[in-house]
C-alpha positions as CSV (number, residue, x, y, z in Angstrom):
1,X,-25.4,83.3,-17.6
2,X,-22.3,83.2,-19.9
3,X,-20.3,84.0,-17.1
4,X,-21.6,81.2,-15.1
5,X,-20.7,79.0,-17.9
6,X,-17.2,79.8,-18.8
7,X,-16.3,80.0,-15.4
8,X,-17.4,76.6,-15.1
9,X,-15.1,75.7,-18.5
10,X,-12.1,78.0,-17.5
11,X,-12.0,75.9,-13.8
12,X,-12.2,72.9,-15.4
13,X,-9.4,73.2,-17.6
14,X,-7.4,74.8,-15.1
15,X,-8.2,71.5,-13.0
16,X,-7.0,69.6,-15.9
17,X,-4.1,71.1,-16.6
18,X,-3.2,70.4,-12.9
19,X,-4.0,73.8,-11.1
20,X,-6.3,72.3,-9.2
21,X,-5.9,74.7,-6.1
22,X,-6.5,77.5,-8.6
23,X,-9.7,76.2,-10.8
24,X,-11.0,75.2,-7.5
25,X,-10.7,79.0,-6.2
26,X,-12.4,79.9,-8.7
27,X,-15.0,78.0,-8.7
28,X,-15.9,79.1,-5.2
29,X,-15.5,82.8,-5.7
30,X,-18.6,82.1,-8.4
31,X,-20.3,79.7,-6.7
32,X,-23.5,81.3,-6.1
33,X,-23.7,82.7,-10.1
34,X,-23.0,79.0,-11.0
35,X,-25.7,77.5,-9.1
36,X,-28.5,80.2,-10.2
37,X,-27.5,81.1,-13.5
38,X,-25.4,78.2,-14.8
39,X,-26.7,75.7,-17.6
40,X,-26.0,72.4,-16.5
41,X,-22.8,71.6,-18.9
42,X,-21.4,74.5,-16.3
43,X,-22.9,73.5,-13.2
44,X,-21.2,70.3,-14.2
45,X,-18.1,71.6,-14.8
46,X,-17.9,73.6,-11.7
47,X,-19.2,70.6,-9.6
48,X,-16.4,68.3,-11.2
49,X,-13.5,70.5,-10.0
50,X,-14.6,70.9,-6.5
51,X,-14.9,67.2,-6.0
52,X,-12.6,65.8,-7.4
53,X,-10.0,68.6,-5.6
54,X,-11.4,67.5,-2.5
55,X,-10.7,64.0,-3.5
56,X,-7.4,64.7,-3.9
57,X,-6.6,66.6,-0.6
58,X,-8.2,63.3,0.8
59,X,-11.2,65.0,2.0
60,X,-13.2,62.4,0.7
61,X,-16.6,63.4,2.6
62,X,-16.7,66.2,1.3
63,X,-16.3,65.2,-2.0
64,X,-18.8,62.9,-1.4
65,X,-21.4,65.6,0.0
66,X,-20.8,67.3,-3.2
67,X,-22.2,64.4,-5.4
């Protein structure tokens, strides 16, 4: 569960601090521990760096099948 969570933190700062190819990697490498275990501040987290990195490659459908 706390890994879930500050996965979900660490990626999301990583996003903001513009490694967005990075927080989004590892995002996906825990994806299935966020979406079981995660509390929803980290779901959220997790969630807000892969669409919005999708976003910025201009994939916006898949940014907008992640909402």
């Amino acid at each position: 569960m706390t890994a879930s969570m500050l996965t979900g933190l660490t990626a999301r700062l990583q996003y903001e601090r513009g490694d967005v190819t990075g927080a989004e990697v590892k995002v996906l490498d825990a994806l299935e521990l966020i979406e079981t275990t995660a509390f929803h501040e980290g779901f959220r987290n997790a969630f807000f760096v892969l669409v919005r990195a999708a976003a910025l490659r201009g994939d916006t459908e898949r940014a907008m099948s992640l909402l």
